[in-house]
C-alpha positions as CSV (number, residue, x, y, z in Angstrom):
1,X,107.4,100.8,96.8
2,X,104.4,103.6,96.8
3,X,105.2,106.9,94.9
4,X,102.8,109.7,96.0
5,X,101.1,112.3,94.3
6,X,99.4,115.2,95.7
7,X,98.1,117.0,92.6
8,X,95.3,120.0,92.0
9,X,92.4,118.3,89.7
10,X,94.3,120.6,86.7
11,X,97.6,118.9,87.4
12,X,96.8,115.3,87.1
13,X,97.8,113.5,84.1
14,X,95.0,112.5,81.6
15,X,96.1,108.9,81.9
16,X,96.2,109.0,85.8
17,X,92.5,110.8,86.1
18,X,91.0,108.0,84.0
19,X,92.7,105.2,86.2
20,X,91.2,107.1,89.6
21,X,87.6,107.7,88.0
22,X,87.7,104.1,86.6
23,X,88.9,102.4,90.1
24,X,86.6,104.9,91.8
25,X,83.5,102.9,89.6
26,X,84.9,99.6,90.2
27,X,84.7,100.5,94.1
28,X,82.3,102.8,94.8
29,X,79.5,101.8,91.8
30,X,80.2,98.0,91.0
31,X,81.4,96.5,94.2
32,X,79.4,98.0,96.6
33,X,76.1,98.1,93.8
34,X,75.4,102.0,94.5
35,X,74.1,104.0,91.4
36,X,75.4,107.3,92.0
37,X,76.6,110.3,90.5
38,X,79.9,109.8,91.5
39,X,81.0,113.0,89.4
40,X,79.4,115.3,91.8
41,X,81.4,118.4,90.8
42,X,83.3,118.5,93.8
43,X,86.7,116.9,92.0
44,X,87.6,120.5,90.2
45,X,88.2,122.0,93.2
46,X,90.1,119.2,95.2
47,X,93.2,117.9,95.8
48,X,93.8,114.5,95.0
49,X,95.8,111.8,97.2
50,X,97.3,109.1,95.1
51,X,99.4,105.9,96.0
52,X,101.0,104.3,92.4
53,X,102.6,100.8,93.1
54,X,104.8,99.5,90.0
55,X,105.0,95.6,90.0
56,X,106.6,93.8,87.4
57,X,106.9,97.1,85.0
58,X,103.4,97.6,85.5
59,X,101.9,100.8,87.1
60,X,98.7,100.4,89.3
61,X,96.8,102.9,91.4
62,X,97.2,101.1,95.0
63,X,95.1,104.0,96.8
64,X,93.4,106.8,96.4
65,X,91.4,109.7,98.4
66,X,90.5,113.7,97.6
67,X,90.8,116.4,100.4
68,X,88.1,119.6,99.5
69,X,88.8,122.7,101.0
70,X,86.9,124.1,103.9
71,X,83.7,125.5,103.2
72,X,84.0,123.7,99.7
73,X,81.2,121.2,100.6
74,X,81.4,121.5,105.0
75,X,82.6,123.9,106.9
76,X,85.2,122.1,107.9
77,X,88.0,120.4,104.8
78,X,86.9,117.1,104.0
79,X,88.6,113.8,102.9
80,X,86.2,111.7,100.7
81,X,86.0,109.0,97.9
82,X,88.6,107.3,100.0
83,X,89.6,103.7,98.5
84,X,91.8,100.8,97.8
85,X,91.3,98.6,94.5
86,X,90.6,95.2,95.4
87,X,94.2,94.1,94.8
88,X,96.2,96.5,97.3
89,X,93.4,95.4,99.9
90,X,95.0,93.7,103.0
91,X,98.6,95.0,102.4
92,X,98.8,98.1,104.3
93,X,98.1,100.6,101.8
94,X,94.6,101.6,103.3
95,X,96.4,103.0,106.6
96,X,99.1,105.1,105.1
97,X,97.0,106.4,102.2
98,X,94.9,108.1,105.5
99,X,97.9,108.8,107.7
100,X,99.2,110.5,104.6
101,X,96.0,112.3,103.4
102,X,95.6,114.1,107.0
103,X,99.6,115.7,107.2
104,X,99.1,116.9,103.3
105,X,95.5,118.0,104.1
106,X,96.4,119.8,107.4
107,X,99.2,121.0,105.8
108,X,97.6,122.5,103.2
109,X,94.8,123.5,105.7
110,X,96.3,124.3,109.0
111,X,94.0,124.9,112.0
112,X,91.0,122.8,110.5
113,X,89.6,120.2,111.5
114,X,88.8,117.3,109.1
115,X,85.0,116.0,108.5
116,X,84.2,112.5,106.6
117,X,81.1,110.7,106.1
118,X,82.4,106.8,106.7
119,X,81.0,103.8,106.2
120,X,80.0,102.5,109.7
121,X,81.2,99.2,109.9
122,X,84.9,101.5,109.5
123,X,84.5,103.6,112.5
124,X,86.9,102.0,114.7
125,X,89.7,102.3,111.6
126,X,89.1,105.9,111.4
127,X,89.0,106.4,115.3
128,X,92.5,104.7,115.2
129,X,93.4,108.3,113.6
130,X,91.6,110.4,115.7
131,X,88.5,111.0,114.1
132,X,85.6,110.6,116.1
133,X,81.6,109.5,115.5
134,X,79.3,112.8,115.2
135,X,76.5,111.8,114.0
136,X,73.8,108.7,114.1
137,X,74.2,106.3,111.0
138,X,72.6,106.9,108.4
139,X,71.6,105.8,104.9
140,X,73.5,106.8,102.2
141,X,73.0,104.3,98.8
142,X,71.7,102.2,100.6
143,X,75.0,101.6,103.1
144,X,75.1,102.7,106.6
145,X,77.6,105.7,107.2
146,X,78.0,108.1,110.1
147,X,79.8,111.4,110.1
148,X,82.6,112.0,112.1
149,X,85.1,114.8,112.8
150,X,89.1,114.9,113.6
């Protein structure tokens, strides 16, 4: 079973924050080998998107994404830093954790449209929910990653 949250950057737990900015390193700067300020001082201002899973008494972040505001960093509201640990991979998790990110983001933003910058060799997942390519790829820490819009 997944419990949601849907919290300001102010209202997350102490506990909770650490687990999200230490599976964001595992992900984002050990997996994928990209040195990168992933602090980028875009988190104080966002809301955050996060899927627990308790298993055996333990709680474990299963998913996790942030929605900025428009005009925050685009024009349009954003959803970024989107990820599964390596242990929820392959269960389903990755699918609702977007399905679920765009009804609370275009609830709290109604009439926008959404903007991500996605790793290429995703753009068919995010196409399943509407999204589509808006840009050539690109190079971003050394991955290839193309913007698209929903």
């Amino acid at each position: 079973m997944i419990e949601w949250q849907w919290l300001d950057f102010e209202s997350i737990p102490r506990r909770d924050l650490y687990e999200v900015l230490r599976q964001r390193q595992n992900v984002f700067v050990l997996e994928q080998t990209c040195l990168y300020p992933d602090l980028d001082g875009y988190d104080e201002a966002a809301h955050h998107l996060m899927a627990w899973r308790t298993q055996d008494g333990e709680r474990t972040l299963a998913a996790y994404l942030r929605c900025l505001a428009p005009g925050a960093k685009y024009d349009e509201m954003s959803l970024g830093r989107i990820l599964t640990p390596a242990a929820s991979r392959g269960t389903g998790i990755g699918r609702q954790l977007v399905a679920e990110g765009i009804l609370r983001a275009e609830s709290l933003h109604p009439g926008h449209r959404i903007r991500i910058g996605a790793q290429q060799r995703l753009e068919k997942f995010y196409q399943g929910f509407g999204f589509e390519t808006v840009s050539a790829p690109y190079d971003e820490d050394g991955i290839l990653h193309i913007d698209m819009l929903r």
